[in-house]
N, C-alpha and C positions, 0 to 999 in steps of 0.2 A: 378756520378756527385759530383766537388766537393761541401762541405760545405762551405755557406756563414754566414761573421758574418754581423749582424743586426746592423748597426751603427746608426741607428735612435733611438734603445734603450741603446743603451751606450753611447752616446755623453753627456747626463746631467751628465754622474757620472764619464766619463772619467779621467780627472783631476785629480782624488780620490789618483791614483795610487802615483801621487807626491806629494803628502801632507802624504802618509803613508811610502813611503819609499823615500830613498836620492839615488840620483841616481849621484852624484857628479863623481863617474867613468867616466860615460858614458861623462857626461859635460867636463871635463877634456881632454878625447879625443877627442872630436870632438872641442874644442877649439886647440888643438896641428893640428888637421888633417885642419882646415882652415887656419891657420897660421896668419903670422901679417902683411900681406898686406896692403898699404894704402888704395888700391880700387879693393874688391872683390866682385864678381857676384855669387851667392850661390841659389843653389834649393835642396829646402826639399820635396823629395817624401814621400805622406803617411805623410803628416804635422800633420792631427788632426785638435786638439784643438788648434794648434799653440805654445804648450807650446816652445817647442825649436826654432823658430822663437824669442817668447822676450826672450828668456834666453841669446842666440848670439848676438842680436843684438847691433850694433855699427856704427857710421858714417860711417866709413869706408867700410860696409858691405850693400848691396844690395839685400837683402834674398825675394825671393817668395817660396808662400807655397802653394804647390799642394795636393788633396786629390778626389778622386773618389768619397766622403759620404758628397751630400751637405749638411746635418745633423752637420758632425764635422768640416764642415767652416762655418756656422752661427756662431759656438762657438769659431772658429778662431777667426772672425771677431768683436769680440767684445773688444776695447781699444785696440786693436793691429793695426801697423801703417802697416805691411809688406804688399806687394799684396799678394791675394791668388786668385787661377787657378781653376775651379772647372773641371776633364778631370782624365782619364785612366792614370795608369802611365807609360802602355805601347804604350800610344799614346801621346807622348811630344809632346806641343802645341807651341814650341820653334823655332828660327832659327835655324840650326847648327853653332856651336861653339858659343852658348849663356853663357855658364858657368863656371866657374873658378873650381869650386866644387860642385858636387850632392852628397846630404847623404839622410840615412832612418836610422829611431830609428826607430824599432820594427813594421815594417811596408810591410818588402822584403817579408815575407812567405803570406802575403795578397794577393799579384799580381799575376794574373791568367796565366800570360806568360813570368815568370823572361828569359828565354831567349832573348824574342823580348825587353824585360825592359831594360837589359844591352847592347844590341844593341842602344836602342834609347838612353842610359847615354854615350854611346860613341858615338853618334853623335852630340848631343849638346853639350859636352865639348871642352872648347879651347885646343890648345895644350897645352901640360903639367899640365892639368887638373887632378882633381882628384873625384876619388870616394869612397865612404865608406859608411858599410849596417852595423848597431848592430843590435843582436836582440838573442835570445836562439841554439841553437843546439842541440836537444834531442836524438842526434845521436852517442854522445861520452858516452853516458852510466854515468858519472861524475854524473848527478843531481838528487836530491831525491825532489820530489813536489809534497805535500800531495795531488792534486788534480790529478795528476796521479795514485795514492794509491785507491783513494777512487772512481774515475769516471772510470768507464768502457771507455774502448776506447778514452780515453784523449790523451796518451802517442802516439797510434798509430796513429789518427788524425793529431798529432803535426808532427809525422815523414815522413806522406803525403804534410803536409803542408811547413817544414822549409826543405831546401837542406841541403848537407853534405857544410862543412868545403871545402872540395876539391870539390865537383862540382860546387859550385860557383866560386871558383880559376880559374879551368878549364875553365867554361863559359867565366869570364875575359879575359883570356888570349885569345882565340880563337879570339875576336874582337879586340885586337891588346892592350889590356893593360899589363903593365911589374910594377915590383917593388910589385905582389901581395904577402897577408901573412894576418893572422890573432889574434888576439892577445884576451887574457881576459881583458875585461875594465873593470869591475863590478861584486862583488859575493857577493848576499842576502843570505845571512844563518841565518834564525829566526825560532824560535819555539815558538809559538803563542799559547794562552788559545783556546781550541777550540767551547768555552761557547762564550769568548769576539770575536774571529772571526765571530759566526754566528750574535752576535749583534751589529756589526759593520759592517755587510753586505761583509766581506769577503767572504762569497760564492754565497752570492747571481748571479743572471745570467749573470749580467751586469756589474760584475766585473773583468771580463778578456775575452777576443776570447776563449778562451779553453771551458770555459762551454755554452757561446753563440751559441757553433754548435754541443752541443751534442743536442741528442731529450730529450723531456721533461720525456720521459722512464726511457735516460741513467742520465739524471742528477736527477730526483728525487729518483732513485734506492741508488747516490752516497751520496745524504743527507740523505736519512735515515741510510743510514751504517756509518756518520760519528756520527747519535744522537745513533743509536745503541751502537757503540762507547765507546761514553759521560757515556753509562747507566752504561757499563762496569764497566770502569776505577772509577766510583763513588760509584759501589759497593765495589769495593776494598781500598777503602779512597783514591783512586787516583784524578787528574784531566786528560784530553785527551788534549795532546799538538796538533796541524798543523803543522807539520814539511817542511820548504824549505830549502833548499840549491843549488840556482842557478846561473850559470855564463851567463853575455853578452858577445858575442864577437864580434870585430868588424873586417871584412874584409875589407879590403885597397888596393884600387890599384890606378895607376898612368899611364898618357901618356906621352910621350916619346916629 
C-alpha cells in the first residue's frame, strides 16, 4: 500500500517552503504557460495553501483551487479571494470543457490514479486548452538531496511516487494531447550548515512529503546519522554541510 502524506500536520508550516527558497522559475513558467488572455478560466490541482492562486492572480484570470486535504484549504482560505473545491483530483467536480488551463506545482506524484487524473484534465479542458505538472523527477539520476543520502528509502519512495519524464508524455498523448515536452524551470543548489538546518527545522517531519512517509524507524535512524555526522566533521575542525542540488520540471501539453 502506498504511503500517505499527513496534510493535517503540515499545512501550519507548509508555506515555510517560500519564504526559504525563491521559486521565481517555476513562477515564471507558469505565468508564460497561462499566457495574456483577457479572460482565462484556470484550475490549480493540488492548490494547498493557495500560494499560487495570489501569486497568478489577475482580473483577467479566474482561478479555483482544488485540494483533497481539507487541512490545506482552511489555510487557502485565509485573505485569499479565489474559490477553492475541496474533492479528489481524479474526481473533477467540473463541467466538461470548464477550463482554459489546469496546472499542479508539486502536487501530480500525490494523486493515487495520475492516469484517471489526466483523463479527467482532458475532459474539463476547452479546446485548445492546456496542461502543465512541475514538480521533481528522481528518475534522471541528475539530483544530489541530502535527505536522500541520509533517510533510508527516501530516494526509492520518491521513485514510486513521481513518474518518469516519458510516461507521463505517454499518458498525455494516449488521451489525445499533442505539442507534449518537458523542460527544467528551477534548479536549488544550496549547501546549508547542517547545525542551522536542524534549527531552523529543516528536517524536522513536517518539512517536506519525503520524510512525512517514512516511519518514525526510517526517519529517526536518518537524524541520528545526520548528528553522527555533525560529531564527525567537528572532530576534525570541520562543519557538516546539507547538500541539494535539484531541478523542477515542468511537463506541458496542449489540445488541438
Amino acid at each position: 500500500m502506498a504511503r500517505q502524506t499527513d496534510y493535517q500536520t503540515i499545512a501550519p508550516v507548509f508555506d515555510r517552503r517560500y519564504q526559504v527558497h525563491d521559486y521565481e522559475g517555476v513562477e515564471n513558467a507558469l505565468r508564460a504557460f497561462l499566457g495574456s488572455q483577457t479572460r482565462v478560466d484556470i484550475l490549480d490541482c493540488g492548490c494547498g495553501t493557495g500560494h499560487w492562486l495570489t501569486k497568478l492572480a489577475s482580473p483577467g484570470r479566474h482561478v479555483i483551487g482544488l485540494d483533497a486535504s481539507a487541512e490545506m484549504l482552511m489555510y487557502a482560505a485565509r485573505g485569499k479571494q479565489s474559490k477553492l473545491v475541496h474533492a479528489q483530483a481524479e474526481y473533477l467536480p467540473f463541467e466538461t470543457g470548464s477550463f482554459d488551463r489546469v496546472f499542479c506545482v508539486n502536487s501530480f506524484h500525490h494523486f493515487a490514479s495520475k492516469r484517471v487524473f489526466i483523463s479527467e484534465v482532458r475532459r474539463v479542458l476547452k479546446p485548445r486548452g492546456g496542461f502543465t505538472t512541475v514538480g521533481l523527477d528522481p528518475h534522471t539520476g541528475l539530483d544530489k538531496w541530502w535527505i536522500y543520502d541520509y533517510f533510508e528509502n527516501a530516494l526509492d519512495l520518491d521513485k514510486q511516487r513521481y513518474l518518469l519524464q516519458k510516461s507521463t508524455i505517454d499518458m498525455l498523448t494516449a488521451v489525445g494531447f499533442v505539442d507534449c515536452h518537458t523542460d527544467i524551470v528551477q534548479r536549488f543548489a544550496v549547501a546549508v550548515s547542517a547545525r542551522r538546518s536542524l534549527d531552523r527545522g529543516d528536517v524536522a517531519r513536517t518539512s517536506t512529503s519525503q520524510l512525512t512517509i517514512l516511519t518514525d524507524e526510517e526517519y529517526q535512524r536518518g537524524v541520528l546519522r545526520i548528528q553522527a555526522d555533525m560529531v564527525t566533521a567537528q572532530r576534525r575542525g570541520q562543519e557538516l554541510l546539507l547538500l541539494s542540488d535539484l531541478r523542477l520540471y515542468a511537463t506541458t501539453a496542449w489540445l488541438r
